[in-house]
C-alpha positions in Angstrom: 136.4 280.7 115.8 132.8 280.3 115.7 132.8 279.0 112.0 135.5 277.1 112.8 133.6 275.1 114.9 130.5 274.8 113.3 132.4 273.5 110.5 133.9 270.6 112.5 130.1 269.8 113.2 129.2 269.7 109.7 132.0 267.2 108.9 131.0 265.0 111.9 127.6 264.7 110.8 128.6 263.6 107.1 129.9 260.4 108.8 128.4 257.4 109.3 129.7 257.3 113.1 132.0 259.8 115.2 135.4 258.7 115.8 136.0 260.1 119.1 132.6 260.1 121.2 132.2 262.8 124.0 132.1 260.3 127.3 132.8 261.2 130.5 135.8 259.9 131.8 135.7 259.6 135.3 135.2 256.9 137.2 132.6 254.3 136.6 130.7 257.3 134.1 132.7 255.6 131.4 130.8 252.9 131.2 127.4 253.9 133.3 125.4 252.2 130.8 127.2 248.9 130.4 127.0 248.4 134.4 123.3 249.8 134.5 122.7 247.2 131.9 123.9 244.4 133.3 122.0 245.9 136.7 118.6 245.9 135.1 119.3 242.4 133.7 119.9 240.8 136.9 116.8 242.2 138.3 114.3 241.4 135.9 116.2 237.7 135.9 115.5 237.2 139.4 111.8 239.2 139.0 111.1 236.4 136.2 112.8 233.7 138.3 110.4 234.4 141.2 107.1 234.5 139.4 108.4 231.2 137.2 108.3 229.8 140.7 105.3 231.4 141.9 103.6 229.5 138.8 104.8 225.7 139.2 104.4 225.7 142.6 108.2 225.8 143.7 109.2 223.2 141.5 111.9 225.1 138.8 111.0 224.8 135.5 112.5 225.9 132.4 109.7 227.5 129.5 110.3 224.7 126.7 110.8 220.6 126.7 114.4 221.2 124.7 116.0 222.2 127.3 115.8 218.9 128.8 117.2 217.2 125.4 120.8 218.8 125.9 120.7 217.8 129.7 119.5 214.4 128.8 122.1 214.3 125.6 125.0 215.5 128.5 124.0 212.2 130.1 124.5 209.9 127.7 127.9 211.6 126.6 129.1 211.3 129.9 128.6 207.7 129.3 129.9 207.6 126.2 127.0 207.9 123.8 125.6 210.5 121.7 122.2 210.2 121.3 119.5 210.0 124.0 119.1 205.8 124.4 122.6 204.6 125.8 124.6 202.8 123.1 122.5 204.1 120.2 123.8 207.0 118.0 120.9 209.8 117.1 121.4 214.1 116.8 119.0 215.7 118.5 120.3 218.5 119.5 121.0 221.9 116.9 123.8 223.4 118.8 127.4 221.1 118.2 128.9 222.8 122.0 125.8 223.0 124.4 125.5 219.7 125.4 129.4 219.6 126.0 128.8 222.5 128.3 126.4 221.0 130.2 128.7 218.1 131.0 129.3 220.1 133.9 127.7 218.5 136.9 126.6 215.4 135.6 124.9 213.1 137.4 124.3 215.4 140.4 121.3 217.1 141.9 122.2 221.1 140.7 123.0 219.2 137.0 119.6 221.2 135.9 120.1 224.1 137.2 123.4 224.7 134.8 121.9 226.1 131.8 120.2 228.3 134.1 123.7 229.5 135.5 125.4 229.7 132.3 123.0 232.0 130.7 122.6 234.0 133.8 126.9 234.7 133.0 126.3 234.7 129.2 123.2 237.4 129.7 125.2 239.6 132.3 127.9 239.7 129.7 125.7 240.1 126.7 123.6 243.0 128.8 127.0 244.2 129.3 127.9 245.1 125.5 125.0 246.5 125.2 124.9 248.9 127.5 128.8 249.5 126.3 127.7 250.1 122.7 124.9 252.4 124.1 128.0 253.8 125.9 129.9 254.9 122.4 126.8 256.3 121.0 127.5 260.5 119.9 126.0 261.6 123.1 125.1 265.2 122.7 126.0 265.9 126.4 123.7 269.0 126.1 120.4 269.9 128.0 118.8 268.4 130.9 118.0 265.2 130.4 120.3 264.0 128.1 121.5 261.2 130.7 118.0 260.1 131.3 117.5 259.3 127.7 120.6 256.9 127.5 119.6 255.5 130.5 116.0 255.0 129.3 117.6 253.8 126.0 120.0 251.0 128.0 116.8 249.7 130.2 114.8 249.1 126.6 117.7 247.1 124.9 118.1 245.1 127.8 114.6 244.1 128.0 113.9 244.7 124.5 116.5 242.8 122.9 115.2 239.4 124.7 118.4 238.8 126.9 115.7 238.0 130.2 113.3 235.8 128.2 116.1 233.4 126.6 117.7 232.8 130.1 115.0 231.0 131.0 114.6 228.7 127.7 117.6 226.7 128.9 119.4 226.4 125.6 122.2 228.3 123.7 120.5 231.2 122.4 121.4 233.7 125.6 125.3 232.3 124.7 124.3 232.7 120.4 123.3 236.5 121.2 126.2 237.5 123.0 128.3 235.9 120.5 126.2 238.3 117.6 126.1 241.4 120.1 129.7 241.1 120.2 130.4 241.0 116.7 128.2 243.5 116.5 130.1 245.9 118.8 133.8 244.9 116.5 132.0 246.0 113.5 131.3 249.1 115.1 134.7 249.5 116.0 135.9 249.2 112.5 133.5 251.7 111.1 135.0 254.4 113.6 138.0 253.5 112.4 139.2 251.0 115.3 141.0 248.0 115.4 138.5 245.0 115.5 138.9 243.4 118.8 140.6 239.9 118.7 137.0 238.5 120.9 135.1 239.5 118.0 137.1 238.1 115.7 136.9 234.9 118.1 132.9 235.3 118.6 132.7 235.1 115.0 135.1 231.9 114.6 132.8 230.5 117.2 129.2 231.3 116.6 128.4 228.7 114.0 129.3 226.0 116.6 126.8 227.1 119.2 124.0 227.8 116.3 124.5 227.2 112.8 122.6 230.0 111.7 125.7 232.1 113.1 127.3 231.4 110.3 125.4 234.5 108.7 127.1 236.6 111.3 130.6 235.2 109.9 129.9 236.2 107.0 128.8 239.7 108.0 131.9 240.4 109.8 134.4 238.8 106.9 132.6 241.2 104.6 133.1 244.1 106.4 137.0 243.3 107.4 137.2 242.7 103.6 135.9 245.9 102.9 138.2 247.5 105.3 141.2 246.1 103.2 141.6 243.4 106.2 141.7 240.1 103.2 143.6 238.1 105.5 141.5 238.2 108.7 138.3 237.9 106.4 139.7 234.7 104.7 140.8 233.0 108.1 137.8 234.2 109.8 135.2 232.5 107.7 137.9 229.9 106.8 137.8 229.3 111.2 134.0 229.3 111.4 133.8 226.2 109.1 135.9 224.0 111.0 133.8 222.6 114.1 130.9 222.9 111.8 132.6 220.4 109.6 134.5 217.9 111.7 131.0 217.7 113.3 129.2 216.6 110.0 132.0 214.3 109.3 131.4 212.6 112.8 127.6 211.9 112.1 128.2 210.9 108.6 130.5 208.6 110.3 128.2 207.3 112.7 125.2 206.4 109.9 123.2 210.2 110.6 123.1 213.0 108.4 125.4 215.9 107.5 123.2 217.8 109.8 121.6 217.4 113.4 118.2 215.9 112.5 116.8 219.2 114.7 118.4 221.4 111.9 116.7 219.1 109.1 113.3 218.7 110.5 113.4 223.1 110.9 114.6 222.8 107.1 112.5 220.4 105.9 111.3 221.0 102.6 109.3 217.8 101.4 112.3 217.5 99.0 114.1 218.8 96.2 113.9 222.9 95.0 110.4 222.9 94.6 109.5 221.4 98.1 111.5 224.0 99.5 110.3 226.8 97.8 106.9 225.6 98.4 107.8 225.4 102.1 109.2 228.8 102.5 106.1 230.1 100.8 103.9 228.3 103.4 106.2 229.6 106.4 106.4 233.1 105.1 102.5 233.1 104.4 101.9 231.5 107.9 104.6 234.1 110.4 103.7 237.4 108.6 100.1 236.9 110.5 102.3 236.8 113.6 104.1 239.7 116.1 107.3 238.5 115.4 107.0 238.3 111.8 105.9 241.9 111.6 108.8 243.3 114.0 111.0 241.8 111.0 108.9 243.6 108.5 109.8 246.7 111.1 113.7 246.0 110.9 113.7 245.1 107.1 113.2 248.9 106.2 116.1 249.8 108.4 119.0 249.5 106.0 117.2 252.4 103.6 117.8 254.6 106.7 121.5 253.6 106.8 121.7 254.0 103.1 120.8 257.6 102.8 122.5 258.8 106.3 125.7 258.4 105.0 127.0 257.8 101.4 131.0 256.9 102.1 130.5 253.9 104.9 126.7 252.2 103.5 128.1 249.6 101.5 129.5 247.2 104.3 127.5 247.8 107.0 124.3 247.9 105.0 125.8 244.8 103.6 126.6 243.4 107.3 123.1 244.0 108.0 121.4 243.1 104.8 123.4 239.5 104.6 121.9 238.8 108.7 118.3 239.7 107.9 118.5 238.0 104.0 119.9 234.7 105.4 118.1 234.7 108.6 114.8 235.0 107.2 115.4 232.6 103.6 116.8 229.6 105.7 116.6 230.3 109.1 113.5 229.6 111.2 111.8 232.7 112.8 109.1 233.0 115.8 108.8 231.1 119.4 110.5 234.0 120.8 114.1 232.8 120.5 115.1 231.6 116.6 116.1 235.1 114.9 116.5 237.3 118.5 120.5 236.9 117.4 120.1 238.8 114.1 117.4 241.6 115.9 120.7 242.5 118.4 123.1 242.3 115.6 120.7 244.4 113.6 119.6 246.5 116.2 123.1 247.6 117.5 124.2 248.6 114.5 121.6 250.3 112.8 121.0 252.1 116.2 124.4 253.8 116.2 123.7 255.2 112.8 120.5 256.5 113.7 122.5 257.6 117.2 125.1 259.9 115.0 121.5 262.1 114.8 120.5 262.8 118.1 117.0 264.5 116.9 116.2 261.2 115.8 116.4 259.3 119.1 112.6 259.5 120.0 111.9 258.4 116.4 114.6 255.6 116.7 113.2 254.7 120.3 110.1 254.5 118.7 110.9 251.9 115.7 112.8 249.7 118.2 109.6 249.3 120.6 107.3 248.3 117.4 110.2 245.8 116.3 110.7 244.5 119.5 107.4 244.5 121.2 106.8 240.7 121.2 109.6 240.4 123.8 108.4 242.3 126.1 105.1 240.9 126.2 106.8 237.5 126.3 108.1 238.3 129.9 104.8 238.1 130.9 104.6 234.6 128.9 108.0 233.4 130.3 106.6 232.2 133.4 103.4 230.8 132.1 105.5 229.1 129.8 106.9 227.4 132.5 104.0 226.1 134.0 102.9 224.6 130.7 106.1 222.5 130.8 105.3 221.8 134.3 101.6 220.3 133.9 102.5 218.7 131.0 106.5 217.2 130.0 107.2 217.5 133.6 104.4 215.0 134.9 105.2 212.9 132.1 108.2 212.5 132.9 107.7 211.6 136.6 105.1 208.9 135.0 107.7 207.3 133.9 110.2 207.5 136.1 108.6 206.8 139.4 105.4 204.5 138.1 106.0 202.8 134.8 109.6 202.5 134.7 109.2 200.8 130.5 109.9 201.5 127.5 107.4 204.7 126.2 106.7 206.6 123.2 106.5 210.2 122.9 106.4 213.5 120.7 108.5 215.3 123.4 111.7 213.6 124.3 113.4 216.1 127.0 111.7 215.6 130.4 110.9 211.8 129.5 114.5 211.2 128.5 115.7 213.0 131.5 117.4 211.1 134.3 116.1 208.0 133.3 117.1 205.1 133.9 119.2 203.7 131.5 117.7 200.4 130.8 114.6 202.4 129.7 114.3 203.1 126.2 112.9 206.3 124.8 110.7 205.9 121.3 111.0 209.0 119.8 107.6 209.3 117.4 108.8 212.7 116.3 112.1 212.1 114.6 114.6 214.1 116.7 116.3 211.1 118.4 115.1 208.8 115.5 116.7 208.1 111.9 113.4 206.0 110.8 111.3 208.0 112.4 112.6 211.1 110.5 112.5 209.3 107.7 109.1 208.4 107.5 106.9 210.6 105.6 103.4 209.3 106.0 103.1 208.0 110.3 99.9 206.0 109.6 98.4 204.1 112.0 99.8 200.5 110.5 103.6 202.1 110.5 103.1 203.8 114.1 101.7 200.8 115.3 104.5 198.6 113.9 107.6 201.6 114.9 106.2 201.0 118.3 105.9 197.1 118.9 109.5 196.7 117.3 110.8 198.9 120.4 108.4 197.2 122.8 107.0 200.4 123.7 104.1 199.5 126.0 103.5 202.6 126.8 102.8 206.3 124.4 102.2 209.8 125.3 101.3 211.6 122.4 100.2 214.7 120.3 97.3 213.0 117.9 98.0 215.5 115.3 101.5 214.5 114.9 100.5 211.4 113.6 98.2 210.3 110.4 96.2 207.9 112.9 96.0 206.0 116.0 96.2 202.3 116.1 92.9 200.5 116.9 94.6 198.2 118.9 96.0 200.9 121.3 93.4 201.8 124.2 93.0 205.7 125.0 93.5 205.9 128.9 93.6 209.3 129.8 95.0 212.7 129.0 97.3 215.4 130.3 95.2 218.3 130.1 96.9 222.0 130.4 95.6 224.2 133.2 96.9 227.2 131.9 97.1 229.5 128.9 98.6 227.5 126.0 102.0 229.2 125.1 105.0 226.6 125.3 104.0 222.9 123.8 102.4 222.0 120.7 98.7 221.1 122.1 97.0 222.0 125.4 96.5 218.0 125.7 98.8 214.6 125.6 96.6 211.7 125.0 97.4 208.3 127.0 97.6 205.0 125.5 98.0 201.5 126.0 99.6 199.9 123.0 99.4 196.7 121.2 102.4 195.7 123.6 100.9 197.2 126.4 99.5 196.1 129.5 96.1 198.7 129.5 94.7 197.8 133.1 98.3 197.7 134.8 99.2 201.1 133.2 95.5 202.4 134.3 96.2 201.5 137.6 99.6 203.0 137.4 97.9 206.5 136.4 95.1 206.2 139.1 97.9 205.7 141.6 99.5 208.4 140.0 96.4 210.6 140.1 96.3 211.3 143.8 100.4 212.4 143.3 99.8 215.3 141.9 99.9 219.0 142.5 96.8 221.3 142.7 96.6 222.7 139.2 97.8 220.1 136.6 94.7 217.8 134.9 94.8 213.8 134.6 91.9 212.6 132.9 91.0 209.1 133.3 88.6 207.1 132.0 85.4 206.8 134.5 86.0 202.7 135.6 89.0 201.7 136.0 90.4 198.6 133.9 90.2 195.1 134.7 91.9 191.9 133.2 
């Protein structure tokens, strides 16, 4: 009997993962780790909420200016125009259903506080599957402290995986990592020999449509039910992911824009043709292995050699899975600012972790790994809420500017908190090329081209980054500057320059930023000019 037995060990461990896993069936135990999951993610969400507001002042905040772009976009779709200037067509935005989601309270005062909500339901749910794959793991229910070491593992995948720090961007990227963790979890369930749920099938249909680099996770999971002898599902799966994808290029093609949102472009943009863009990858790779997040995918690239050599029967497709996320991820896809590739770590993550799981001796080891891939997030919650304030002492007063004393056209780098519940006779030059075809287009922003973009749109007004343009008009007039008084981590600079252009009235708009000046909050830096401006 006791050979017996060990022999049915010995078998268990040549596979790749164990098809029934030892879980205690009563009551809630069943799934301890998915609910203390999505415990531990609704504390540190409202621990991050409360010091985001400790840091503006009160005043809610999300850590990055895009966010405001899909709210502003939602506007002008409720009125019937996509783009961010009412009746004129631009793409701005790199996810085809977020700004459709964000129709939801239009036009009343909660409207910003949506994305906040929706990712505080995507994140529970996301925080969720994790703690449910952490759940299936081969517990060895043996020893003391086994339970404390899938708790402890639950609590770092929660915080580790980035689910709290996305929230609080605003955009789709809580919604994109759910959508990965949960093809994540169906490819686990094939490999233990499980039918793929039809969600994950659905999360994979779906996922290019809230970020196109999803479409790597399609492909993952169509490899893997190919492998399985599931052709059919494979075929329609990838074959389902395409669609919205398509019909969306099809309507901007339509409407005089590009195939793709001119977000996607400008992350893509390679100076033209193969050599630009191999020239540009070079650059990028040469510039991001210097940072954290760079060298946490350095970490996870060595991951599928583990997963080769623990089991020889199951490595092709879910090294494949993995290797087809991190290969197309990191060759097209845009990595860093703490959001981009935090899809494909989870995806990776989860899957790699269960192999390494089917080992139990190797959990301090695999803990290990994961804190040196994954250790930018967690020093990013400390960031999160300076973030915040950056977009507060900068975009935010901008935006107010505008709104409540200048109430003209502008010209800006930033488009989201300027565009933001604007009026809509107010027109929004975008000097960056998001919102703008020519803009975009333009290779060389000189001073003679800026200066002429800006008087065709009577832009009186610009808020700018200098170094985003080849030169500065020397008819505009410098009239201040929106200095940062906090750590730099969220915009470009640490300063937007004022100006008065060749359109603009310079001693009206100085007196409209002196008036301005007593408005605001202790913390955030105007810098005028000493004596004010006279006609």
């Amino acid at each position: 009997m006791p050979g017996s037995i060990e022999l049915l060990r010995s078998q268990q461990r040549k596979e790749l993962f164990v098809p029934e896993i030892r879980v205690r069936e009563q009551g809630i135990l069943k799934h301890s780790s998915a609910w203390l999951a999505v415990l531990v993610f609704a504390i540190a969400a409202v621990c991050e909420l409360n010091a985001t507001l400790a840091a503006t002042g009160g005043v809610f905040c999300y850590s990055v200016d895009d966010a405001y772009i899909h709210l502003a976009l939602a506007e002008r779709i409720a009125h019937g125009t996509y783009g961010l200037n009412l009746h004129e067509f631009s793409a701005p935005s790199s996810s085809i259903v977020w700004p459709f989601l964000l129709l939801i309270g239009v036009g009343t005062s909660w409207h910003p506080f949506v994305p906040l909500a929706l990712n505080f339901i995507f994140g529970g749910m996301a925080a969720w599957l994790i703690g449910k794959c952490v759940d299936e793991w081969p517990w060895q229910e043996e020893g003391q402290w086994w339970w404390l070491k899938r708790a402890a593992t639950t609590v770092l995948f929660v915080i580790g995986l980035n689910v709290v720090g996305l929230m609080y961007f605003g955009l789709e990227h809580v919604l994109q990592l759910l959508l990965s963790v949960a093809c994540a979890y169906g490819i686990l369930q094939v490999h233990r020999g499980r039918e793929m749920p039809w969600w994950c099938l659905v999360a994979a249909c779906v996922g290019p449509a809230v970020r196109y680099e999803n479409i790597a996770i399609s492909i993952a999971v169509a490899v893997v039910l190919y492998w399985n002898a599931r052709k059919k599902e494979a075929i329609w799966t990838m074959v389902a992911s395409l669609i919205l994808p398509l019909l969306f290029s099809a309507y901007l093609l339509g409407h005089g824009g590009f195939a793709l949102p001119n977000s996607v472009l400008m992350r893509a943009n390679s100076g033209g043709g193969w050599r630009g863009f191999i020239e540009t990858l070079k650059l990028d790779l040469a510039r991001d292995v210097t940072q954290n997040t760079r060298l946490s995918w350095l970490c996870v690239l060595g991951f599928p050699a583990e997963l080769w050599w623990i089991n020889r029967r199951s490595r092709p497709a879910a090294a494949a899975s993995v290797t087809i996320v991190l290969g197309l991820v990191l060759a097209v896809g845009k990595v860093g600012s703490f959001r981009y590739e935090s899809f494909a770590v989870a995806f990776t993550v989860l899957i790699l972790f269960a192999v390494l799981g089917d080992r139990y001796r190797q959990w301090h080891l695999a803990i290990l790994i994961f804190i040196l891939c994954t250790w930018p997030y967690f020093r990013y919650l400390r960031q999160s809420a300076i973030s915040s304030e950056n977009i507060y002492q900068q975009q935010y007063q901008m935006g107010r500017f505008v709104r409540d004393y200048y109430k003209k056209n502008v010209a800006v780098n930033d488009i989201g908190l300027v565009s933001y519940r604007l009026p809509q006779n107010i027109y929004v030059l975008d000097t960056a090329g998001l919102a703008s075809r020519e803009s975009y287009l333009q290779p060389n922003k000189d001073a003679q081209w800026t200066d002429r973009f800006v008087r065709s749109h009577d832009a009186g007004l610009a808020m700018i980054y200098t170094d985003w343009v080849q030169g500065i008009p020397p008819t505009w007039t410098l009239l201040g500057r929106f200095v940062l008084g906090s750590e730099l981590i969220s915009p470009a600079e640490d300063h937007v320059e004022v100006y008065a252009t060749s359109v603009g009235n310079a001693a009206e708009i100085d007196a409209e930023l002196r008036a301005f000046q007593k408005t605001l909050p202790p913390g955030v830096i105007l810098m005028l000019r000493r004596q004010p401006i006279t006609q």
